[in-house]
C-alpha positions as CSV (number, residue, x, y, z in Angstrom):
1,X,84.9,1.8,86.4
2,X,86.9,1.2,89.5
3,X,84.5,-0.5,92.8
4,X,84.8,-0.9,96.4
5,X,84.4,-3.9,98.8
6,X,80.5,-3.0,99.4
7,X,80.4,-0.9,102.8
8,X,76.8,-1.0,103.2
9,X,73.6,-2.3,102.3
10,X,70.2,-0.2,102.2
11,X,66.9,-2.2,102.7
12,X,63.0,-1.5,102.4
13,X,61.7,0.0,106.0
14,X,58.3,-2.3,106.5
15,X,56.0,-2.1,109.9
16,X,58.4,-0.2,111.9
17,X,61.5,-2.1,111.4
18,X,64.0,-2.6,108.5
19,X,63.1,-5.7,105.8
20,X,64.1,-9.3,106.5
21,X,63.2,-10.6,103.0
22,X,65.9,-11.7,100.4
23,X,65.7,-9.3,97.5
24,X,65.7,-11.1,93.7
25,X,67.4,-7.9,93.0
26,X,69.5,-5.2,94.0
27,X,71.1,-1.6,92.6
28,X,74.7,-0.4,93.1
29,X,75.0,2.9,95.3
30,X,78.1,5.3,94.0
31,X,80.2,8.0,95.7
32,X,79.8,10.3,93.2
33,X,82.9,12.3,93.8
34,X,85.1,8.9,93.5
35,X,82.9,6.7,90.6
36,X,83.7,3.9,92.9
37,X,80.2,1.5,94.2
38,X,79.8,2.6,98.0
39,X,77.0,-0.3,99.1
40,X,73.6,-2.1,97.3
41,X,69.9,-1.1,97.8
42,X,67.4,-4.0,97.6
43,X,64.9,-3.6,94.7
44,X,61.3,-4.1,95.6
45,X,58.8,-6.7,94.3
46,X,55.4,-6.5,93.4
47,X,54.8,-8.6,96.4
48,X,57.3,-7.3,98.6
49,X,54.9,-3.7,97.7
50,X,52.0,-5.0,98.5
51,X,53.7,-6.1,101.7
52,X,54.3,-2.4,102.7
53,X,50.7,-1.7,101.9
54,X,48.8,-4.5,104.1
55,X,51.1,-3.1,106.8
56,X,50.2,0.4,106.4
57,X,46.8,-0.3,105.8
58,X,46.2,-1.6,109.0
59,X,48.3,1.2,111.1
60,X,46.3,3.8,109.3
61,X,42.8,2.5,110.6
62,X,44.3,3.4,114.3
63,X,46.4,6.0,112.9
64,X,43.8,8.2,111.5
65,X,41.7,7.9,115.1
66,X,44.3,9.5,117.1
67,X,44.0,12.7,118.3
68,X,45.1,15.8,116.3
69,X,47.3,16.6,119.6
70,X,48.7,13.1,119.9
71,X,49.6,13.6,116.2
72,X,51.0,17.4,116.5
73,X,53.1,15.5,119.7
74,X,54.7,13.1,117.5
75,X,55.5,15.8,114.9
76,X,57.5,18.0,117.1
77,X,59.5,15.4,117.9
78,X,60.1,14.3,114.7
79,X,61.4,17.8,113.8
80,X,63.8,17.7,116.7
81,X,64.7,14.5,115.7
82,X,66.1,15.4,112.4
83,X,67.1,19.0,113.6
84,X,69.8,16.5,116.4
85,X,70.5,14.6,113.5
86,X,70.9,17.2,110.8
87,X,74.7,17.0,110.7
88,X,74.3,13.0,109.8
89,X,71.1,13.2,107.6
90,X,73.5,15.9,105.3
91,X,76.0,13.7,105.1
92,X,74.4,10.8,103.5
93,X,73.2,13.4,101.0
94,X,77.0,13.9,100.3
95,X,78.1,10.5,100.3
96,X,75.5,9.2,97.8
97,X,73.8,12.2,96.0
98,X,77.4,14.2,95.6
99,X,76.7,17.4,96.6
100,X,78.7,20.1,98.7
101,X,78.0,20.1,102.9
102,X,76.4,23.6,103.1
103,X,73.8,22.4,99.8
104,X,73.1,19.3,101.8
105,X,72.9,20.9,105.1
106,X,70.4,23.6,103.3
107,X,68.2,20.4,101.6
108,X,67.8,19.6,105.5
109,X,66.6,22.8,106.8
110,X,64.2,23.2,103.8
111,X,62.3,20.2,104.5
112,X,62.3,20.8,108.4
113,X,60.0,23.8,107.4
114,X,57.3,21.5,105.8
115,X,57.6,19.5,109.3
116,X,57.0,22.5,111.4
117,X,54.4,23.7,109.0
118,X,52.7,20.1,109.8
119,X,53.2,20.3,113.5
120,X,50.4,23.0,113.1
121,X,47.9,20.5,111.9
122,X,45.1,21.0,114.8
123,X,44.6,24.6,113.1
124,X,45.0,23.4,109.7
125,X,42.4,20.7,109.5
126,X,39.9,23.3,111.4
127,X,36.6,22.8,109.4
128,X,33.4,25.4,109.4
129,X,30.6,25.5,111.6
130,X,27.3,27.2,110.7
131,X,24.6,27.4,113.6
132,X,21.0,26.9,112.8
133,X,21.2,26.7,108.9
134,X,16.8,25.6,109.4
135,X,15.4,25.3,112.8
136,X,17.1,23.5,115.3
137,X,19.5,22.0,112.6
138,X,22.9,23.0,112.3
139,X,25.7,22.3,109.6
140,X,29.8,21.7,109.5
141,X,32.6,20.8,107.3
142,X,35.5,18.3,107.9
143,X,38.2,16.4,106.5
144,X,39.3,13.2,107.3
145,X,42.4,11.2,105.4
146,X,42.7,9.4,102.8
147,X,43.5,5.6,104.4
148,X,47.4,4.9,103.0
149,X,49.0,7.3,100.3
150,X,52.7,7.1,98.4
151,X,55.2,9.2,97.1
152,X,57.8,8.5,94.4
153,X,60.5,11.1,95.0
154,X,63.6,11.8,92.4
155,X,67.5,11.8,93.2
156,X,68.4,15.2,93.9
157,X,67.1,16.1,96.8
158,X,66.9,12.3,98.8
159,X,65.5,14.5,102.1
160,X,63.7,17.4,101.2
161,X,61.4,16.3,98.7
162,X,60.0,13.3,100.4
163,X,59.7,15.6,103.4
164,X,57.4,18.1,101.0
165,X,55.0,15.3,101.3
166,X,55.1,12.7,104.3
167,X,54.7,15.5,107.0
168,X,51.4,16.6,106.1
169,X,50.5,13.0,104.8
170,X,50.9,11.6,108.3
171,X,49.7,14.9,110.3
172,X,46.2,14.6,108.5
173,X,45.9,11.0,109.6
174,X,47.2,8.9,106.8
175,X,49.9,5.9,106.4
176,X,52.4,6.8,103.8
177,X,55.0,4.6,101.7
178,X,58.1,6.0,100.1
179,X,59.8,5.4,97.1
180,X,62.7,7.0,97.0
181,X,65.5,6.9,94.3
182,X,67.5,4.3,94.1
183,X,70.5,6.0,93.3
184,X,70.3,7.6,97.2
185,X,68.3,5.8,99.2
186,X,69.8,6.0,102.9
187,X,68.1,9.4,103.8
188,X,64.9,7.8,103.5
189,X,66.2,5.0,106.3
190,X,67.5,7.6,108.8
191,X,63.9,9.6,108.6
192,X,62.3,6.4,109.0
193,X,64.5,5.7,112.0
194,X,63.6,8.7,113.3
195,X,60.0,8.3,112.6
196,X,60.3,5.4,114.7
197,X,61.9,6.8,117.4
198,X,59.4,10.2,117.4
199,X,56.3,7.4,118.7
200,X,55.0,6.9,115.5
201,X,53.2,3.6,115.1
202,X,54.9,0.8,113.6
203,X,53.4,0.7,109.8
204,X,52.5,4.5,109.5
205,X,55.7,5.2,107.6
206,X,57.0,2.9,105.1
207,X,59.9,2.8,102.6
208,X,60.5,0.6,99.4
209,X,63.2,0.8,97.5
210,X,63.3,0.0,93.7
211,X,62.8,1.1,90.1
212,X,59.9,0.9,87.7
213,X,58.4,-2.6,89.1
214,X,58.0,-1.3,92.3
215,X,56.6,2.6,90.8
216,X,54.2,0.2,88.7
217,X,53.1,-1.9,91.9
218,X,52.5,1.8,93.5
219,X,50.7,3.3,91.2
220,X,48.2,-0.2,90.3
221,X,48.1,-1.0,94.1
222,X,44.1,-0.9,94.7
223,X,44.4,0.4,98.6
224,X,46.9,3.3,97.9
225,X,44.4,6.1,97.4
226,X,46.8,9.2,96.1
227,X,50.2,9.1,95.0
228,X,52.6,12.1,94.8
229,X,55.5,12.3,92.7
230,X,58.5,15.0,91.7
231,X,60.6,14.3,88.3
232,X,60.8,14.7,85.1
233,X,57.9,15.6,82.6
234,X,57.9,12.1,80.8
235,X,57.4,10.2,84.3
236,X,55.3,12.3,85.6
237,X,53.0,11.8,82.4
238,X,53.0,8.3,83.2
239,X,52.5,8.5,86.8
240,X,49.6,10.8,86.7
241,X,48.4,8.8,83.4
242,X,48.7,5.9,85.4
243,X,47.9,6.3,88.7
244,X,44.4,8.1,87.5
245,X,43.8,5.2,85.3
246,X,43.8,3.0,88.9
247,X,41.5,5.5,90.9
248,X,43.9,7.4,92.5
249,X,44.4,11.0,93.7
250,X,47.5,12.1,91.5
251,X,49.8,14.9,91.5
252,X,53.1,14.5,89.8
253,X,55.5,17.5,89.6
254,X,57.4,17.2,85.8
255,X,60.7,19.2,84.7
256,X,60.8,22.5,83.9
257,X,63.1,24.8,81.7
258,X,63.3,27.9,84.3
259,X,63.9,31.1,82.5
260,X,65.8,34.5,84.5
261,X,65.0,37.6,82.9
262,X,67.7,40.6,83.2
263,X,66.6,43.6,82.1
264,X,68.5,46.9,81.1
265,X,67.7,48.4,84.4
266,X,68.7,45.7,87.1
267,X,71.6,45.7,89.1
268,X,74.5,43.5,86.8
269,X,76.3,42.2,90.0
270,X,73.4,41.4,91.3
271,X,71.9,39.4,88.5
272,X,75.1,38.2,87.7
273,X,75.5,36.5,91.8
274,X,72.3,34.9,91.1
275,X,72.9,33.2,87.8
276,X,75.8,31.6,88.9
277,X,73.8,30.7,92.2
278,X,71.0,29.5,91.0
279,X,72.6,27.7,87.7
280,X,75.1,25.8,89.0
281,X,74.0,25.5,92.6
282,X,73.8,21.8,93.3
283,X,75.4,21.1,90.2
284,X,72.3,22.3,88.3
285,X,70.8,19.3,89.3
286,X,67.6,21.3,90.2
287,X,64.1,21.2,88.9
288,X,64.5,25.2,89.9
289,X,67.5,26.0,88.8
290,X,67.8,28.5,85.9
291,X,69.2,26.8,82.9
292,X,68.0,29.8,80.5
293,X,68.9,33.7,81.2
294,X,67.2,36.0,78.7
295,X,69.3,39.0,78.2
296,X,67.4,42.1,77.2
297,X,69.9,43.8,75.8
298,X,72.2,46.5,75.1
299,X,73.4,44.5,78.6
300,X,74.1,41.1,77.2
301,X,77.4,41.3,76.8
302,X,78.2,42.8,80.3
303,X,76.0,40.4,82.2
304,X,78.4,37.3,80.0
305,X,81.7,38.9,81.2
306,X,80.6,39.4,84.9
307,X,79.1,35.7,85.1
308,X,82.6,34.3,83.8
309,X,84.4,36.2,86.1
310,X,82.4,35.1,89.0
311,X,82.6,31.3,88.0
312,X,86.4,31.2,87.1
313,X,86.5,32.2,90.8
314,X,84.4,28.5,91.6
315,X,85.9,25.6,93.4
316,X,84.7,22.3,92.2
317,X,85.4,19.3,94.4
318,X,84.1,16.6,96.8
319,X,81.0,17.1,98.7
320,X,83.0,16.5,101.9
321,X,85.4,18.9,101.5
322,X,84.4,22.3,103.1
323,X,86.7,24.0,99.7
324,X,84.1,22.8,97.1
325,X,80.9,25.0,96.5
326,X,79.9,22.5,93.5
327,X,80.1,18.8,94.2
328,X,79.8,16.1,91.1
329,X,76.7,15.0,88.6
330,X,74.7,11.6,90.4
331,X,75.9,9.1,88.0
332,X,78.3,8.7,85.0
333,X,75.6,8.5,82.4
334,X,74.0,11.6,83.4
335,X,77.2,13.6,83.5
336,X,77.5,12.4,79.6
337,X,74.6,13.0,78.9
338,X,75.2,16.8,80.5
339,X,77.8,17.5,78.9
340,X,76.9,16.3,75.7
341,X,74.6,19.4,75.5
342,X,78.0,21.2,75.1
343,X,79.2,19.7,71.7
344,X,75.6,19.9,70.2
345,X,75.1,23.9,71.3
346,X,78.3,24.9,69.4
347,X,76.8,22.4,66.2
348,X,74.1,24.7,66.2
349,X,75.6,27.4,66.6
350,X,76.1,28.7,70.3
351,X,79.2,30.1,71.4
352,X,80.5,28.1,74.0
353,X,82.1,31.0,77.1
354,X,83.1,28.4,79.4
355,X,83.6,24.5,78.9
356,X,83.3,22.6,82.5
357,X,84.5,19.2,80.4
358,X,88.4,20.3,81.8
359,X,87.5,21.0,85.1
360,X,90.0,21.3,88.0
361,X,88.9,19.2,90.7
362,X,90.7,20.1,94.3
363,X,91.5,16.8,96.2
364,X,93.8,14.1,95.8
365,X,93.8,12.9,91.6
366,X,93.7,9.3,93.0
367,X,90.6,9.7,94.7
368,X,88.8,11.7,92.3
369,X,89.9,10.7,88.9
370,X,86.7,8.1,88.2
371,X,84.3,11.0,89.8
372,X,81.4,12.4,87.8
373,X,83.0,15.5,86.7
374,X,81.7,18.5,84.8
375,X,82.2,22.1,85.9
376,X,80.0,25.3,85.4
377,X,79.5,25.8,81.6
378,X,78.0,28.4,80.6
379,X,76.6,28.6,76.1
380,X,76.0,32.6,74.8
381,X,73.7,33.4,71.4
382,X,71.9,30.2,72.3
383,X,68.0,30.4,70.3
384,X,65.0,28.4,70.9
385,X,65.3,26.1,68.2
386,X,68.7,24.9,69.7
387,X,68.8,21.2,72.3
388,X,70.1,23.4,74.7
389,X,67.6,25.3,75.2
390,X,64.0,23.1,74.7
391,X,65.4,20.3,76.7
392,X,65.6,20.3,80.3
393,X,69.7,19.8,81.2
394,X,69.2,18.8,84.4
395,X,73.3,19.8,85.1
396,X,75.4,22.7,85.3
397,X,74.8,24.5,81.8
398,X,73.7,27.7,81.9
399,X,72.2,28.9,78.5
400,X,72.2,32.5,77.6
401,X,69.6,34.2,75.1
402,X,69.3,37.7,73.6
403,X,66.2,39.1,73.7
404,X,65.6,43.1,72.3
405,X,62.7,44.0,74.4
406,X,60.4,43.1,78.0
407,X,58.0,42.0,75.2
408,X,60.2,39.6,73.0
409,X,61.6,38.4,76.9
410,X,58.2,37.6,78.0
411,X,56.8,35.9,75.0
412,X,60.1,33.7,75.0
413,X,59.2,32.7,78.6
414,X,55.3,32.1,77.9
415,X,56.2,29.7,74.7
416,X,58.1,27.2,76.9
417,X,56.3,24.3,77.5
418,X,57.3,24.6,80.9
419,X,56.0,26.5,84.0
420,X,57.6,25.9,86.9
421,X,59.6,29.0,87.8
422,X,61.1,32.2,86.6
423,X,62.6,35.3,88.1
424,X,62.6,38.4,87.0
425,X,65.6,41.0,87.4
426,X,65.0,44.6,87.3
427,X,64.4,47.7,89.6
428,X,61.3,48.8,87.8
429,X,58.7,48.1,89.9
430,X,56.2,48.8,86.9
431,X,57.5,46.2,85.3
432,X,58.1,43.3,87.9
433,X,54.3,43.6,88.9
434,X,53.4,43.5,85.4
435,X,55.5,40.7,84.3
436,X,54.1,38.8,87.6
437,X,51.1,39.3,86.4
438,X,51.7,38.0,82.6
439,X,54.1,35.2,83.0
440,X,52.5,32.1,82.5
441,X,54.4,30.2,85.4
442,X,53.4,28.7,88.9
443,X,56.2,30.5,91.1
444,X,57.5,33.6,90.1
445,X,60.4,35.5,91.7
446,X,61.8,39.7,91.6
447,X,65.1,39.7,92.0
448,X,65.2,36.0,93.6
449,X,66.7,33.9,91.2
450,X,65.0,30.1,93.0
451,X,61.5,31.5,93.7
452,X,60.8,27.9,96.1
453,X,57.8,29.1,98.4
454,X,58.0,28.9,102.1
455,X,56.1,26.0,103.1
456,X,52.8,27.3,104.2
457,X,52.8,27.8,100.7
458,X,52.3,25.6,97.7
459,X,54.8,24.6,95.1
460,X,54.2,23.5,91.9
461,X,54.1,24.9,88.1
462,X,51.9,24.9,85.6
463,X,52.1,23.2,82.2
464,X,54.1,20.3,81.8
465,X,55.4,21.3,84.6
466,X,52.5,19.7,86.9
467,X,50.1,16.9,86.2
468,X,47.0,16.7,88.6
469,X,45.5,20.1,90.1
470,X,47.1,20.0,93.6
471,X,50.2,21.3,94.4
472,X,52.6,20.0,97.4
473,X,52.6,21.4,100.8
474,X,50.8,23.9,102.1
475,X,47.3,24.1,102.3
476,X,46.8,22.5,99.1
477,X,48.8,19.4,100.3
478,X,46.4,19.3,103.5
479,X,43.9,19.1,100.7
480,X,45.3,16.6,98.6
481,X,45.9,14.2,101.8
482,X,42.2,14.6,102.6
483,X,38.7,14.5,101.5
484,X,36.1,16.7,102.6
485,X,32.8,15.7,104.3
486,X,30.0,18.2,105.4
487,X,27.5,17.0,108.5
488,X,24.1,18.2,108.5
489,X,22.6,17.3,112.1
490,X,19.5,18.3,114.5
491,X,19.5,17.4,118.2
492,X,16.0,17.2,119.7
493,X,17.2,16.6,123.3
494,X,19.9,18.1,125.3
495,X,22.3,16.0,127.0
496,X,24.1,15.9,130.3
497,X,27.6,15.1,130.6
498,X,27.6,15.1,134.8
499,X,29.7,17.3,137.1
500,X,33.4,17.3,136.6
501,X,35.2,20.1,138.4
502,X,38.9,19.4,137.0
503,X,40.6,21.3,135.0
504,X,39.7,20.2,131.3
505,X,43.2,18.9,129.1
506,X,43.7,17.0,125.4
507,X,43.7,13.5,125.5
């Protein structure tokens, strides 16, 4: 594996400021596109954890006094704080995550709608009121925050996914400490700059970098009261097993195995688009992508040619250069591990249409020759006893199943052990309302291939595709981020506040 002179070098964000410790230990960061090592991210102790959490512990007792409009202030300028620095904040997507400009730039916007949905937090943590419940005594609900909460967010989306969570975290009155991934960890820097810069108080927004000591020191940490988590099914298991174990508030999003119905009816071209969109989108490196299309058939065969026309069309290439629509896998071993999903689908007995292990890559050979390679595959005649198909890929395979009726389609899609998302192609509306009704899944989409709510609504799945009852954003995340209290009172005496004849404001 070729390296670089180390450019840079990422650090934890503690109290406002970046970390002025020595680390024991440290990661490599990679350009994906190249192989090469691009910088070193400091690995987080158990100490240098509960450093993060003293700090935020103390800036959330202030924190969670301030006003809901001194909070909502600091919010909108947050978002046009990352909305000026988009362009930048996309571009350290590319660098270390390896996807194309417009993905990253899209990762960006995405989580800028979870910011805007907290900058409404005055209406959002309104409570009820109910006047003269017994004589004279009246009764209300609120909801107050938590004290100091984490997330632990996964590689492939470095921005959006911690920004699912901190918004609404800190807009309800918390103090919040990221864990990012280690293989990407610069985002996380530039939003805590930002932070910074929006007049949040020093300690309200933390970030520690590491692997599984400094997940463990999260998740054990007596004074972090909830934890929030996206990855893979197996983590997530742990984390919520975990984290519930040490009295915390838990909800930890697992993998998923996302399933896109086409049936007879539905427009080919149209279903064929959104395969190839929303399988090899990002590399497939998305816990919404769809890694499974059920064919109902007589139009299997159809659907197969139209999707390899469409991807022989794909350019594959750097992140950085405005040519590529699909960038590289994160890191070496995953791109193995990918495409190894290839050689065991034909073993079983798939065909395999098109093999992304010979990919052309655009750009200079020199520069590109060590990247982490693999085009859009795609497996036909794949069954449910094949690897292909019960694990989750994580890359850009794109398996395709016949399936003779709605029925045999539906029952397929209710077996997995997975419920995250799955779409639906057709242009019976008999049938899409009654498959929305009968599919055992969290988010459902009709002829949308990536059914990702907005973010006044919640995402999350069902299955083993969720561990813990909340899901994240939304109002459920204002939920999760706070606990209820209800106040019975009766006032015997009314009070006088004096005469004030100006004009009354916030404060």
């Amino acid at each position: 594996m070729a390296t670089d002179t180390y450019s840079k070098h990422v650090t934890h964000w503690i109290g406002g400021k970046p970390w002025t410790g020595e680390a024991e230990r440290r990661g490599d960061i990679y350009n994906p596109a190249t192989g090469h090592i691009s910088g070193t991210v400091d690995f987080a102790s158990s100490q240098d954890v509960d450093e993060a959490v003293k700090t935020a512990k103390e800036a959330a007792k202030n924190w969670g006094r301030v006003s809901l409009a001194k909070r909502a202030t600091v919010l909108f300028a947050f978002r046009e704080l990352v909305k000026n620095h988009a362009t930048e904040l996309a571009k350290l997507i590319t660098d270390e995550h390896g996807k194309v400009a417009s993905d990253a730039a899209g990762e960006v916007a995405r989580g800028l709608e979870v910011v805007e949905f907290a900058c409404g937090i005055p209406h959002l943590l309104k409570g009820g009121f109910s006047e003269n419940v017994s004589t004279g005594v009246d009764s209300y609900s609120i909801r107050q925050p938590l004290g100091v909460v984490a997330g632990i967010t996964p590689f492939n989306f470095p921005a959006m996914v911690p920004m699912w969570m901190f918004p609404v975290a800190i807009a309800t009155g918390n103090a919040f400490i990221l864990k990012p991934s280690e293989k990407d960890p610069s985002a996380s820097i530039l939003l805590a700059r930002l932070w910074a810069e929006a007049g949040l108080p020093d300690g309200v927004f933390n970030v520690v970098h590491g692997d599984k000591v400094a997940v463990d020191a999260i998740l054990e940490h007596p004074d972090i009261a909830a934890v929030s988590f996206v990855g893979s099914t197996p983590i997530a298991r742990y984390v919520y097993e975990t984290g519930t174990q040490n009295g915390k508030r838990v909800q930890a999003l697992g993998g998923a195995k996302n399933h896109m119905i086409v049936l007879p009816d539905a427009d080919l071209d149209l279903a064929a688009d959104a395969a190839v969109n929303a399988g090899f989108g990002s590399a497939g490196e998305r816990c919404m992508a769809i890694s499974a299309l059920v064919a109902v058939d007589p139009i299997g065969d159809e659907l197969v040619a139209k999707i390899k026309d469409r991807v022989s069309k794909l350019t594959v290439g750097p992140g950085d250069d405005e040519r590529s629509e699909m960038g590289p896998l994160v890191t070496k071993v995953h791109r193995d591990k990918v495409a190894s999903y290839l050689t065991s689908g034909v073993e079983q007995g798939a065909t395999l249409e098109i093999d992304g292990r010979g990919v052309s890559v655009i750009g200079a050979e020199d520069e590109t020759a060590d990247g982490f390679w693999l085009g859009p595959s795609l497996l036909d005649h794949v069954t449910p006893a094949m690897s292909a198909y019960t694990d989750e890929i994580f890359g850009p395979v794109l398996s395709v199943i016949r399936a003779d009726s709605y029925s045999t389609a539906v029952e397929l899609v209710n077996n997995s052990p997975y419920g995250n998302g799955v779409a639906i192609f057709t242009n019976d509306g008999g049938a899409a309302r009654r498959f929305v009704s009968e599919a055992e899944i969290g988010m459902v989409g009709v002829n949308v291939p990536i059914p990702v709510p907005m973010a006044y609504y919640s995402f999350g799945g069902w299955k083993a595709s969720l561990f813990g009852d909340t899901h994240v954003h939304g109002t459920e995340g204002v939920h999760f981020y706070t606990r209820g209290k209800v106040v019975t009172s009766r006032w015997l005496d009314p009070s006088h506040g004096g005469v004030n004849l100006g004009f009354p404001v916030n404060s």
